[in-house]
C-alpha positions as a printed Julia matrix, in Angstrom:
118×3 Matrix{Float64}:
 -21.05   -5.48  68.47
 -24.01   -7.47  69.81
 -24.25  -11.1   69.57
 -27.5   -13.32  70.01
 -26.58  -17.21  69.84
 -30.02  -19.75  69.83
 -30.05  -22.4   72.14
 -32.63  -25.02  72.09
 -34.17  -26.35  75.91
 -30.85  -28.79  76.22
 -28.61  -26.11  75.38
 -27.31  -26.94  72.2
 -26.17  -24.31  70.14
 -28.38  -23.74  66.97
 -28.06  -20.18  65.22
 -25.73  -17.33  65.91
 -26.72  -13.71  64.87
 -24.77   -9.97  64.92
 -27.38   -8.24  62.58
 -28.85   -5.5   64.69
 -32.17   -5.55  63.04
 -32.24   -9.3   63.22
 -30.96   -9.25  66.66
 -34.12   -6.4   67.85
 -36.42   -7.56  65.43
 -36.13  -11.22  67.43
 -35.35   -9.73  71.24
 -38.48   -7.12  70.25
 -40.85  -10.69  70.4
 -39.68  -11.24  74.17
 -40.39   -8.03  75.15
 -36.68   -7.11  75.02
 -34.83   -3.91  73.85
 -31.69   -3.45  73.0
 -29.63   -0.12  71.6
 -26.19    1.7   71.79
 -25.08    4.64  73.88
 -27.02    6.22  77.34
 -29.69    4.56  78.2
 -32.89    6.76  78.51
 -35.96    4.97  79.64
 -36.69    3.46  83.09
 -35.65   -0.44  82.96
 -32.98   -0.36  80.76
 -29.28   -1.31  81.82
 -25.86    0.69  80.63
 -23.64   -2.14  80.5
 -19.43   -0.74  81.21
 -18.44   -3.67  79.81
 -19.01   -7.15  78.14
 -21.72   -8.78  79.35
 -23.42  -12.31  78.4
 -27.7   -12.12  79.14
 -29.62  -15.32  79.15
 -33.73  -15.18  78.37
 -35.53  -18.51  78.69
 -37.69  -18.73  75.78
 -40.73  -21.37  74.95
 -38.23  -23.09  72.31
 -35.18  -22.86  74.52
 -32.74  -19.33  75.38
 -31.37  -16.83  73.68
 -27.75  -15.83  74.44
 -27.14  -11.93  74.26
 -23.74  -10.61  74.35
 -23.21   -7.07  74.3
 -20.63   -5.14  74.64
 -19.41   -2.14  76.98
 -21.77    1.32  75.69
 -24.67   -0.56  74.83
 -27.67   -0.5   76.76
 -30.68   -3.81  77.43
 -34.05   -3.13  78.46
 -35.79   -6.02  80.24
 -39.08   -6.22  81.39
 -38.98   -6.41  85.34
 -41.17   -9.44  85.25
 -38.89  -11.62  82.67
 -36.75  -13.76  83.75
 -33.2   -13.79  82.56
 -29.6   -14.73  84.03
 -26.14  -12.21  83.38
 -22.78  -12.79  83.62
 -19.98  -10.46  83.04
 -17.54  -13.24  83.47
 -16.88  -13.92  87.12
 -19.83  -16.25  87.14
 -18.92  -20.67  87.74
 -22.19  -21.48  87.29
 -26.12  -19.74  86.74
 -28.15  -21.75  88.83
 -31.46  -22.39  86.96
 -29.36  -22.97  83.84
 -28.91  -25.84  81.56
 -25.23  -26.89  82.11
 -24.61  -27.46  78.67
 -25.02  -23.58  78.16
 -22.1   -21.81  77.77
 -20.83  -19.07  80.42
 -19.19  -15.76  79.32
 -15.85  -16.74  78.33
 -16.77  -19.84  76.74
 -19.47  -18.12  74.56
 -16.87  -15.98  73.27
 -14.71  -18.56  72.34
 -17.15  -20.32  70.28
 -18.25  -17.02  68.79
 -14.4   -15.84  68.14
 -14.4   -19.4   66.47
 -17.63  -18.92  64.75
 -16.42  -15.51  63.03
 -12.81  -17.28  61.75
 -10.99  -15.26  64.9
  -8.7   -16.9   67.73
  -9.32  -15.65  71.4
  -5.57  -15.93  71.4
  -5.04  -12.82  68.72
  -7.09  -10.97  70.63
């Protein structure tokens, strides 16, 4: 199930989002596609597993976590950050963004779950 979180330029949390058409209706507006299965076109990435994209936007970022069998297509010439959860920092990044296991937390949290059930 993908995930797209809001972040404003400080990178303070503001919206959180798991409807697909919201999620590729809003990801569509940065040039940014998104679906499940093989990907087919030039540009787009097959993810194995969970993987946390960042896209700078004029407002702030957009947080994108998708999981393993889903597929991102982003343009060559937009600039974005990944992390599949090895990563201690994403240089270029607003600190107070969260990296991949603490943006699952806060979503697990978000949704009523608890990483530790899982």
């Amino acid at each position: 199930m993908p995930v797209l979180a809001v972040f404003d330029a400080e990178g303070s949390w503001r919206d959180t989002h798991v409807c697909d058409g919201w999620i590729t209706e809003h990801l569509a507006r940065q040039g940014v596609s998104w679906g499940r299965g093989k990907a087919t076109k030039k540009g787009q990435r097959a993810l194995g597993g969970a993987g946390l994209f960042y896209l700078p936007t004029a407002e702030g970022y957009l947080g994108l976590l998708f999981e393993g069998g889903e597929w991102v297509g982003i343009p060559a010439d937009k600039p974005h950050f990944f992390d599949a959860g090895e990563a201690e920092s994403l240089a270029g990044l607003p600190a107070a963004l969260p990296l991949f296991e603490a943006f699952v937390e806060e979503v697990l949290s978000l949704t009523g779950n608890d990483a530790d059930d899982e």
